[in-house]
N, C-alpha and C positions, 0 to 999 in steps of 0.2 A: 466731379463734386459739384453738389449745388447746394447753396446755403440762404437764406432771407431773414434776416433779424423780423421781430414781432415788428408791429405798426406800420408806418411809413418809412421805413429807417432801411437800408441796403447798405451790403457789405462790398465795400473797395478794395484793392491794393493789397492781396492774403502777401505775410509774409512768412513767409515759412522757419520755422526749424525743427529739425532731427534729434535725439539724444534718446538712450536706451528703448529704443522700442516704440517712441513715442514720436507723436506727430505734434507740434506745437504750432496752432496757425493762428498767428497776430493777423489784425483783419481792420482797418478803417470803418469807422460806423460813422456811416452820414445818414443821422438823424431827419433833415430831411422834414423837419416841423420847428422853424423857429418861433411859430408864436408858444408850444407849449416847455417844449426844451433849449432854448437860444441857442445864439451860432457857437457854432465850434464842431468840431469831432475831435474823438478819442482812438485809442487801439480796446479792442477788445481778443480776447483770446478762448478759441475752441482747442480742443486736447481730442486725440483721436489717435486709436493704433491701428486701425484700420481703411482710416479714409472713408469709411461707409456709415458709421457710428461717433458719434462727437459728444461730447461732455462742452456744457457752456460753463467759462470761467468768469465770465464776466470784462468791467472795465480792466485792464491793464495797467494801461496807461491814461491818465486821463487828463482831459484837456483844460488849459491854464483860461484863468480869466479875460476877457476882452483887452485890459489894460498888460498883459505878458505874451510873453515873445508866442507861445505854443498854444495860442485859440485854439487854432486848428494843430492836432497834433498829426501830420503829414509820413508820409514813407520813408524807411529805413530798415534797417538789417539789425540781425542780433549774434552777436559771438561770444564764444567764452574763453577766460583769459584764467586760467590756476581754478580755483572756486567760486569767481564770480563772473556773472551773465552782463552783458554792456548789449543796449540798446541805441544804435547813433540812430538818430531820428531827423524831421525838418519839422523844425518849428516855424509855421508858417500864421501871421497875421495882417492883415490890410491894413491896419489901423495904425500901423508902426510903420514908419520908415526903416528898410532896409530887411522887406516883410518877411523874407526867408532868410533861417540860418539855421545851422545843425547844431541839434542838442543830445543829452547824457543822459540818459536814465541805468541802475543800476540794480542788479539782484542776487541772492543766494538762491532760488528757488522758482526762477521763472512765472511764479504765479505773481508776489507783491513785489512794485519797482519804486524805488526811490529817485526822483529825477535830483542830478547834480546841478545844482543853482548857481555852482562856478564854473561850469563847460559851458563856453559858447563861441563855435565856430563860423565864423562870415568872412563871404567876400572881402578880400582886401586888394583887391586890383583896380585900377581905374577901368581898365579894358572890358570887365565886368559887369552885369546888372548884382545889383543888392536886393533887387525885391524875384532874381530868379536865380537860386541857389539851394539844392534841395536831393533829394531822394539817394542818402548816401549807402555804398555796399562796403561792406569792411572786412578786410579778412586777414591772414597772416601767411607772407612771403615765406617759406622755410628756405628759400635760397638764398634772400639777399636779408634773410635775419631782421624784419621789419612789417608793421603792418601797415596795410594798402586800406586809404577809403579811395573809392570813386564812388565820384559823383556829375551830376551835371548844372548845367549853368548859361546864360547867355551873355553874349558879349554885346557893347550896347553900343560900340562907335563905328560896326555897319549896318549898311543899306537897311532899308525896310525889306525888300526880296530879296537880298542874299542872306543863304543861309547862316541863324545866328546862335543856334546852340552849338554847346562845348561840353566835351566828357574832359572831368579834370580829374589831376591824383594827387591827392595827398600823403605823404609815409611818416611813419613813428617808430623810434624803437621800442617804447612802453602802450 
């Protein structure tokens, strides 16, 4: 697959999903021109049943003001739970202290997403960076009867040359 948004603007981070037939690819748009569109990216989404032909749907998800958590709306996964689609995302901004945390966005219909403005998940370990916490996968254990995010992270109290990322898990039962 090769894909290039119009202008200067290149596509990141496809996130895929499957359901009847259909290809759903959530995809980072890094714009890539701040003097005409400012900082941030968004998700955008192409629809494809073939992988060779793509329908553009446009913004998805789209990215929060400079002064909120999801400037940059960064990588995650999408699942669906009874009738509605959940998007864990990283909301990632420089401009905030504690720049990465994972956020909510929610759907009936995969195309328009409502982000949940009372989800937000962050570091809470000392052992932890808060400004590197990010690119959550989420899915549902049928064994242990719970869902699974992972995700990743750095721990911040070693060395500068020893290795300092960490794949971490978190479980729910809703």
């Amino acid at each position: 697959m090769f894909y290039r948004p119009k202008g200067k603007a290149v596509a990141a981070d496809v996130i895929p999903y499957f359901e009847n037939g259909k290809y759903y690819l959530f995809y980072l748009k890094d714009h890539r021109n701040l003097e005409e569109v400012g900082e941030g990216c968004d998700w955008q989404l192409l629809v494809s049943e073939d992988l060779v032909h793509f329908e553009e749907k446009g913004i998805a998800l789209e990215r929060g003001k400079q002064n909120e958590q999801d400037l940059y709306v960064y990588t995650g996964s999408v699942i669906k739970k009874d009738d509605t689609y959940y998007i864990f995302y990283t909301g990632h901004n420089n401009h905030i202290d504690g720049a990465e945390k994972i956020l909510l966005a929610t759907s009936k219909d995969l195309i328009h997403w409502e982000k949940e403005k009372d989800f937000c998940f962050s570091s809470n370990s000392d052992e932890l960076e808060i400004n590197d916490f990010r690119d959550p996968f989420v899915f549902y254990d049928e064994k242990k009867e719970e869902y699974v995010m992972v995700l990743t992270g750095r721990y911040k109290n070693l060395p500068l040359m020893q290795y300092r990322g960490a794949l971490l898990k978190a479980t729910s039962k809703d």
